[in-house]
N, C-alpha and C positions, 0 to 999 in steps of 0.2 A: 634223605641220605645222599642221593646221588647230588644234589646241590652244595654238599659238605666236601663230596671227595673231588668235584671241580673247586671250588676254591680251595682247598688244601692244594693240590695239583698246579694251582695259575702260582700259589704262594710258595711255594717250591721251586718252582720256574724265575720268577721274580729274586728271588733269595740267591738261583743257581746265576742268573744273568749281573746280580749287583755285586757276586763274589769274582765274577770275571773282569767286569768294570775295574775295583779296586787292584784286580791281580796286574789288569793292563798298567795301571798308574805305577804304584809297586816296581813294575820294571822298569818305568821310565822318566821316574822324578825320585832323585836321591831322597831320604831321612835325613831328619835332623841328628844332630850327635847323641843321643840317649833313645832314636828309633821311633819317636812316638807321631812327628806331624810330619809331612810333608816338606821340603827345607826348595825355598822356591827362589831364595836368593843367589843362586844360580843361572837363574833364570833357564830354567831347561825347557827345550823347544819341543813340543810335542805335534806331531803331524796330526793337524787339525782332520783330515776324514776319517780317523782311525778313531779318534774323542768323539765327533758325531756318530759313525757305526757304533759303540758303545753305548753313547746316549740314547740313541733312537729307541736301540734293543729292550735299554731301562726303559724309557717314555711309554714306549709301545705296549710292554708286560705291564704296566703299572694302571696304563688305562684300559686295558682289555681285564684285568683284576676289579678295575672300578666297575664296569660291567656286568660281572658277576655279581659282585658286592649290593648294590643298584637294585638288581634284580631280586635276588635271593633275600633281601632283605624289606623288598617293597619300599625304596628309598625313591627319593628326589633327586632327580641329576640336575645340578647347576652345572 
């Protein structure tokens, strides 16, 4: 059980840090006219360390979840 409520736990975290990601972009790269993609014909400048600290944070949770996952599951890590 307790291997259930850490990856429930990494996957929440995960979910919480990929909804951040999106909210950063969201603030900083207009919509298209009907809201739905990203509209990049603007070409809007985004401060590259701010997209890396966002990144990493995703990278980071994703393979500390693979970890779990790995483990929990008696996987193969390639």
């Amino acid at each position: 059980m307790e291997k259930k409520y850490d990856i429930k736990k990494e996957l929440d975290e995960l979910i919480k840090i990929r909804t951040e990601f999106y909210d950063f972009l969201d603030e900083n790269i207009p919509k298209d006219k009907i809201g739905a993609t990203y509209d990049f014909s603007s070409n809007p400048t985004l401060d590259a360390k701010s997209v890396y600290n966002h990144f990493h944070k995703l990278d980071y949770q994703a393979r500390k979840l693979r970890g779990f996952l790995v483990k929990a599951y008696d996987l193969k890590a390639q």
